[in-house]
Residue, then its C-alpha position, 0 to 999 in steps of 0.5 A: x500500500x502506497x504510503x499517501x504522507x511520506x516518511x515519518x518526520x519524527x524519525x529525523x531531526x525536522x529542526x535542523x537548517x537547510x545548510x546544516x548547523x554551524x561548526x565552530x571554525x578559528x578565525x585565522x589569518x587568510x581564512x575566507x568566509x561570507x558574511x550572511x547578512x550583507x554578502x561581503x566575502x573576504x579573507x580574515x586579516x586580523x581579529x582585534x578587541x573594539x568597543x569591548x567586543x570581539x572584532x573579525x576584519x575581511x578583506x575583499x578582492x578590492x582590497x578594501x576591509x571591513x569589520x564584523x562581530x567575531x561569532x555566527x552569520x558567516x558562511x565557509x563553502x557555503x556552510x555555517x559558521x561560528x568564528x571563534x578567535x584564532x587560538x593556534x595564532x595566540x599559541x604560536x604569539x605566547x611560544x615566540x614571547x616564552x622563547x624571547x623570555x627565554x634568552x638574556x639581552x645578550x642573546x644567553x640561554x637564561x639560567x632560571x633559580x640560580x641566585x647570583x654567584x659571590x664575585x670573583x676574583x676576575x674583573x672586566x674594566x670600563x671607561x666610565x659610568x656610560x660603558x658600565x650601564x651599557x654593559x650591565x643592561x645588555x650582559x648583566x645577566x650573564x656577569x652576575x652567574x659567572x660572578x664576574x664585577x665590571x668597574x669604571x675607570x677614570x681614563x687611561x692614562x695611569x693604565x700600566x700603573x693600575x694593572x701592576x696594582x690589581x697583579x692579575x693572576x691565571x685565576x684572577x684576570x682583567x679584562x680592560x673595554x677602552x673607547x677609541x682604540x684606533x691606530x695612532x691614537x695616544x690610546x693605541x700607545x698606552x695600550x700597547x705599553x699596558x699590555x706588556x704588563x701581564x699575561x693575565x690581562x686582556x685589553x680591546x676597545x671599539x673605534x667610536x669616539x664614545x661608547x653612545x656610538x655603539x648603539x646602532x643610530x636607527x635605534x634613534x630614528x637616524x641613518x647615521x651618527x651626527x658629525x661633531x666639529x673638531x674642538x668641541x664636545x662631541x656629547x653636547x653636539x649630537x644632542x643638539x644635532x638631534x634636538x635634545x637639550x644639550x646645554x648642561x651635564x645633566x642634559x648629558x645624562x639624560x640624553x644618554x639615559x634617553x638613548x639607553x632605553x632604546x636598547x632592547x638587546x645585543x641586536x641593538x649594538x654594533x658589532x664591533x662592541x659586541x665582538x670586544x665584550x664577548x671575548x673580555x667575557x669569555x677570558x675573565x670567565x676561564x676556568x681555574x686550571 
């Protein structure tokens, strides 16, 4: 016998939708999905927080972007969809700031609860309080576990005299960081003299005319350090080349206190310095035989 009313309703579910029901899906970049109510078809290029809600932006094939509350009304392939916030976008977010968390400013594989060694006997030697706060901000770190010190000098002047005094030994070394060591210079001359004076002692520098050099200039938004005229005070001429106060001393330390805060890591340094510190490091840091 023909069945006159088809088959029985109850048996399915009558109130599914016509296209399905929608399935929640990551709203990840490049994603492309439609827009039930106004037909707008784009590829997800961002999902941000606006007016307290959850914002999807779709970029047409014009190039032009539009924003949508994140959730349901979205088609993909024409089926429904719930647009929920890109977790694998935020996993890989929070994996890249675990990894960067993870290294010293020097670039150092961070050592995590171990307090400070107690100081050597080794010391590393820096031409003033600028060279020292550089130094501590990008390898401080890496100094503390290996309990190593860094202490300012006042010039060089007296440099053999003061290395004979500290009588570095094989397990107590000196390592001596000097500003513009460059061939020719009365630098250069004292050096040499004062490396003679022990074995134990190992002295390098940079070319720049002062340790604030060694920050790369882009750093401050400048392709290039400034050139300063001979006979005048190159610290005061770039702060003026650069618009900062510049008249007293303590515009000097501000100044420097405003350019060291645009160093994040060793990346931010020029090479040379960096090359000059890691090997001191390294030999004031050798194991006692």
């Amino acid at each position: 016998m023909m069945d006159r009313y088809g088959t029985d309703v109850l048996k399915t579910d009558w109130r599914t939708p016509r296209r399905g029901r929608a399935q929640d899906l990551e709203a990840e970049r490049g994603l492309v999905v439609e827009d039930v109510e106004t037909g707008w078809v784009g590829a997800v290029v961002r999902v941000e927080k606006a007016g307290g809600m959850q914002v999807v932006h779709l970029e047409d094939r014009r190039g032009k972007v539009r924003g949508f509350p994140l959730g349901p009304g979205f088609l993909v392939d024409g089926k429904p969809v719930v647009l929920t916030p890109p977790t694998a976008e935020r996993r890989a977010q929070v994996a890249a700031a675990k990894q960067a968390a993870s290294r010293t400013a020097s670039g150092s594989v961070r050592v995590s609860g171990q307090p400070a060694r107690v100081a050597s006997g080794s010391r590393i030697w820096v031409e003033g309080r600028h060279d020292a706060e550089l130094v501590e901000k990008v390898w401080g770190d890496d100094l503390r576990v290996e309990g190593v010190v860094v202490e300012m000098l006042d010039g060089v002047d007296d440099l053999s005299a003061m290395i004979r005094q500290f009588a570095p030994t094989r397990d107590r070394r000196l390592g001596i960081l000097v500003d513009h060591l460059v061939p020719g210079t009365k630098e250069s001359r004292i050096v040499a003299e004062a490396a003679r004076v022990s074995p134990y002692v190992k002295i390098l520098g940079h070319p720049y005319v002062d340790v604030w050099q060694s920050i790369k200039p882009a750093r401050l938004g400048l392709d290039a350090w400034p050139v300063i005229e001979r006979g005048r005070s190159w610290k005061h001429g770039v702060l003026e080349a650069l618009g900062w106060p510049h008249e007293t001393q303590a515009d000097v330390g501000l100044g420097w206190k405003k350019m060291l805060s645009t160093v994040r890591s060793y990346s931010d340094l020029e090479p040379t310095l960096l090359a000059s510190v890691e090997e001191l490091i390294d030999f004031v840091t050798v194991p006692p035989e």
